[in-house]
C-alpha positions in Angstrom: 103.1 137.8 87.1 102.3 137.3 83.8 102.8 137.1 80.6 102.7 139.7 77.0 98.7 139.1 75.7 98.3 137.8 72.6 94.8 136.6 72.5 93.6 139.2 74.8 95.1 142.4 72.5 92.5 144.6 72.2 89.9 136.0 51.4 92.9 135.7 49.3 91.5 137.2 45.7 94.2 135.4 43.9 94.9 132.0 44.8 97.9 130.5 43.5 98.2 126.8 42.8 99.9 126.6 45.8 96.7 126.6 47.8 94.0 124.3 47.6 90.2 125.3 45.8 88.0 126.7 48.5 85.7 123.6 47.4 88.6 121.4 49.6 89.2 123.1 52.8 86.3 121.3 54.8 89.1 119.6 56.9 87.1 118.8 60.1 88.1 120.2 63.3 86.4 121.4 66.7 89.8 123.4 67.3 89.1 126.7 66.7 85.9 128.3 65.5 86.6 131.1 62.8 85.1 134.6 63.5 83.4 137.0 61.0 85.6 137.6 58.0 88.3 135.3 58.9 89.0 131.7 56.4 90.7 129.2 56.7 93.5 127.9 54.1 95.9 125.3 53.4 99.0 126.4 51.7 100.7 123.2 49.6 104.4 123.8 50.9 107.1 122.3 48.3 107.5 119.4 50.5 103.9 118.6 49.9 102.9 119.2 53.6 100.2 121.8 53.8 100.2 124.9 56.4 97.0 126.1 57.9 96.6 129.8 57.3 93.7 131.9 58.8 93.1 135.1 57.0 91.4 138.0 57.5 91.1 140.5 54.4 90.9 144.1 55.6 87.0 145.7 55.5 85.8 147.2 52.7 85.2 150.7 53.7 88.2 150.7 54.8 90.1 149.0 51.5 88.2 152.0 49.5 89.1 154.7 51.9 93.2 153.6 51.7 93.2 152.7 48.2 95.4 155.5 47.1 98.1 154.2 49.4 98.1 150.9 49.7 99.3 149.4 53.5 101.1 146.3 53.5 100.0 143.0 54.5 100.7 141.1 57.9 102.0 137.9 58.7 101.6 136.7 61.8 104.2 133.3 63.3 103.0 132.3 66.6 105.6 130.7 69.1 105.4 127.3 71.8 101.8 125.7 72.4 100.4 128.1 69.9 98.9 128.1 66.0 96.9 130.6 63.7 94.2 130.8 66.2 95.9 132.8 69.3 96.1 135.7 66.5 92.8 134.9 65.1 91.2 136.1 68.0 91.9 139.7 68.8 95.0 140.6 66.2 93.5 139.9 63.5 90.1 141.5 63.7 91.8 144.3 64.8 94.3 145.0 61.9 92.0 143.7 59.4 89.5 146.5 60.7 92.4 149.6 60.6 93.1 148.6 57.0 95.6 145.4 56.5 95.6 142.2 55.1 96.2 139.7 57.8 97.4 136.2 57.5 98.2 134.3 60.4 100.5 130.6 60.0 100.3 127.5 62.1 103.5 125.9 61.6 103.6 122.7 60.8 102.7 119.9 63.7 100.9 122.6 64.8 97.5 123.9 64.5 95.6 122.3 61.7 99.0 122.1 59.4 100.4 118.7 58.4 102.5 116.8 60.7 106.6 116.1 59.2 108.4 112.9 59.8 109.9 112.7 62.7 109.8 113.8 66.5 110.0 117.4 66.3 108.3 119.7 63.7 111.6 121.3 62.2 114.0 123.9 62.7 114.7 127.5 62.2 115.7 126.4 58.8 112.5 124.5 57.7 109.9 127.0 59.8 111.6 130.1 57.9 111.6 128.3 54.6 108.1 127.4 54.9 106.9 131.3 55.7 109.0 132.0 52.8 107.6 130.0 50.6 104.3 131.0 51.5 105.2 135.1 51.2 106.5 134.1 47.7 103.5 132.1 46.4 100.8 135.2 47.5 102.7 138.0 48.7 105.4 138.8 46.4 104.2 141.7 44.9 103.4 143.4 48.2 106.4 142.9 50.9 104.2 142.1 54.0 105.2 143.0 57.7 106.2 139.5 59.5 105.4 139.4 62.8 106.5 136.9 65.4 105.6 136.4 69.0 107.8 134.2 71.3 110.0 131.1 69.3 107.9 132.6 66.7 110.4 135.9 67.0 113.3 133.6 66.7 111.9 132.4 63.4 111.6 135.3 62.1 114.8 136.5 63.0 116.3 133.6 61.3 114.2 135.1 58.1 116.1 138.5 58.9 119.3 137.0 58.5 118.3 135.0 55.3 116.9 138.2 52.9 120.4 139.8 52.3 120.7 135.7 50.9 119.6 136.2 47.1 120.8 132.4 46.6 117.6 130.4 46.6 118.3 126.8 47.9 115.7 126.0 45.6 113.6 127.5 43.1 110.8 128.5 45.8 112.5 128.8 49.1 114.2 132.4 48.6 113.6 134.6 51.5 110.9 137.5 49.8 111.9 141.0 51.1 109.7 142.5 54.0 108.5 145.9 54.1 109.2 145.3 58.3 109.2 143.2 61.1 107.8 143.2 64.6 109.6 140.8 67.4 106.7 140.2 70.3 108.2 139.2 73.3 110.9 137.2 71.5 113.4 134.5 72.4 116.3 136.9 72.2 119.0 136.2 69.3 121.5 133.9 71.9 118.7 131.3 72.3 116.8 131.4 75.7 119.7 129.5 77.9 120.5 133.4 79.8 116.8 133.5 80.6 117.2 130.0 81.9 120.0 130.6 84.0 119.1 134.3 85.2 115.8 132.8 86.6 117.5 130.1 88.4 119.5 132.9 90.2 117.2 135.4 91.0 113.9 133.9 91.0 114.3 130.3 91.3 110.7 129.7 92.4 109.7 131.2 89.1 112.1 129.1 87.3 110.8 126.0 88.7 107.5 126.9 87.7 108.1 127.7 84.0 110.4 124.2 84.3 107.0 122.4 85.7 104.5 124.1 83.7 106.3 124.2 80.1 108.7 121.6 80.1 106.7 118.9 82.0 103.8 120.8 80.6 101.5 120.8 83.6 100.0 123.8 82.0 97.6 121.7 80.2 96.3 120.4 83.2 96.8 123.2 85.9 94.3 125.6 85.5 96.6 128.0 88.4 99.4 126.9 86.4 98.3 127.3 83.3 96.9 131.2 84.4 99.8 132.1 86.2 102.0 131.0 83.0 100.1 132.6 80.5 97.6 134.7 81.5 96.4 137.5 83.1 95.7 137.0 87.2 92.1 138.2 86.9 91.4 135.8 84.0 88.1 133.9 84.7 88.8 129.7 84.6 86.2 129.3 81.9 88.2 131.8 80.1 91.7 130.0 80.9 90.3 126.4 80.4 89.1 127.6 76.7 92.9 129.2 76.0 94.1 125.7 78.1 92.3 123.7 75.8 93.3 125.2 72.5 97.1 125.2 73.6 96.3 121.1 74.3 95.0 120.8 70.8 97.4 123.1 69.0 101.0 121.9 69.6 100.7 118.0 68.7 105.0 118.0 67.9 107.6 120.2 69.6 108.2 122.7 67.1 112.1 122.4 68.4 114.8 120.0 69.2 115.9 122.5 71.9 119.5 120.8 72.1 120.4 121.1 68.3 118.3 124.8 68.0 120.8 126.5 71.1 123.6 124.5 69.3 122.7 126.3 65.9 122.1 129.8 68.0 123.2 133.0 68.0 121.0 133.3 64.7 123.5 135.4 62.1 123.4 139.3 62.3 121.3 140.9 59.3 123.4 143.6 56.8 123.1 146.8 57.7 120.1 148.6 55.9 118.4 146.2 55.9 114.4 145.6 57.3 113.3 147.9 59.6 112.6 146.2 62.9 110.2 147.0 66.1 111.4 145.2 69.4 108.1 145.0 71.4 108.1 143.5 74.6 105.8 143.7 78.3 107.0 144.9 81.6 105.4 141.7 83.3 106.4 139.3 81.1 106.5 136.1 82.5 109.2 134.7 80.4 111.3 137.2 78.3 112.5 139.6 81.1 114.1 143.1 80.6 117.6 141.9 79.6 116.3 139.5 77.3 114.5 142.4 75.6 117.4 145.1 75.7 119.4 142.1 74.2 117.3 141.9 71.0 117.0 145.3 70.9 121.3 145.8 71.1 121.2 143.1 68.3 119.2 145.2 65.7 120.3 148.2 66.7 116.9 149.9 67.7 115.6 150.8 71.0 113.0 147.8 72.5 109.5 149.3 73.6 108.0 147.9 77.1 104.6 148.4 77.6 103.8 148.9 80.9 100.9 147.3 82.6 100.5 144.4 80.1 99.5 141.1 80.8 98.2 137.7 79.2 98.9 134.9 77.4 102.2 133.8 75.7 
């Protein structure tokens, strides 16, 4: 059994200062190769860190034929052993071509973006912040949809919680409003301590396999492992060592202290009327099982949507 796909689902016109010139983003890297229509950018947080962003602008028959109503753009926050690139290879290309803008973040210690001080890459705090701050710099005058997949749900549910919040704690890191938000197989709202403990009950082979594969992260150098983890059974190994490979290069900090985040959990409950929300989640799942995903679903008051017969990575 396996897990929700990401990478196997089927240029910014006005720059703020907040990104570097064009001219500068030849930062060298063998991690991921961009496909057609997709840049790479480095968004100058406050902090002075900077966040890879890889963005793919809608096409251009497309951008005249929906130019009398204009669909918002999408931001994409990827969770665990992920950056930019795990939407960069099927998401984008695919929303980009149906007519949205679509940005895709590597949080920091991740991906190409800067590594923070310290031993972990931040917290819900800091990650939120950080998308914030990027939404307000280039998307303020078009609410995007945020989309998060994994921890990367968590984060944005933390970003729920934060737009009722018109207190800025400084002068760039209000939460912008949204025009919606999409939870991919998220880490539910409690953390994920009752996935933890239901797999150690009811499957407890399985739970000593996602303990061996992501905590002692043998993933990166099981190829079973890491397939049986992530992907798809009938993935071919070239296929799974490329993904394997990525993941290695991609996730140089935890993006967590796991101890102080489940401390700091449940994340606060958003006002009512507030942003419209889509739980989506996969019948074989590997991680986020059923409850998990009814209990998101309870939390925002909207009925979670399973797709059967979906597998893939995380």
């Amino acid at each position: 059994m396996a897990s929700f796909s990401l990478v196997s689902f089927p240029c910014l016109s006005s720059l703020k200062t907040a990104f570097k010139p064009m001219a500068a983003l030849s930062k060298s890297s063998t991690t991921y190769e961009l496909k057609k229509g997709q840049n790479r950018l480095y968004h100058k947080l406050p902090s002075g860190f900077k966040m890879e962003v890889i963005e793919q602008r809608k096409e251009g028959d497309e951008k005249r034929r929906r130019s009398e109503k204009e669909n918002p753009p999408l931001v994409f926050v990827h969770g665990s052993y992920h950056a930019a690139w795990c939407w960069a290879e099927h998401w984008l290309p695919f929303f980009s071509s149906s007519g949205f803008d679509s940005y895709a973040i590597s949080l920091l210690g991740q991906g190409e973006s800067d590594e923070p001080l310290g031993t972990v890459a931040g917290t819900l705090e800091t990650h939120a912040s950080d998308i914030a701050n990027f939404i307000e710099s280039n998307l303020s005058s078009s609410p995007p949809v945020l989309i998060g997949h994994s921890f990367g749900g968590l984060i944005v549910q933390y970003y729920l919680a934060n737009i009722s919040n018109k207190q800025p704690l400084g002068a760039t890191n209000a939460y912008p409003d949204l025009s919606g938000a999409v939870l991919v197989c998220s880490v539910p709202p409690s953390g994920n301590s009752g996935l933890v403990l239901r797999y150690l009950f009811s499957k407890p082979v399985a739970a000593f396999k996602v303990t061996l594969s992501l905590a002692a992260k043998r993933f990166q150098t099981s190829i079973p492992l890491c397939r049986e983890t992530f992907f798809s059974s009938a993935m071919d190994d070239h296929l799974v060592q490329r993904y394997q490979d990525l993941m290695k290069e991609s996730s140089r900090m935890p993006l967590f202290d796991l101890k102080k985040l489940n401390a700091s959990l449940p994340v606060p409950k958003p006002k009512e009327n507030s942003t419209e929300v889509l739980v989506l989640g996969a019948k074989d799942d590997f991680i986020v099982d059923d409850e998990g995903l009814k209990e998101t679903g309870r939390f925002y008051d909207v009925e979670p949507v399973s797709i059967e017969g979906m597998d893939g990575p995380r």
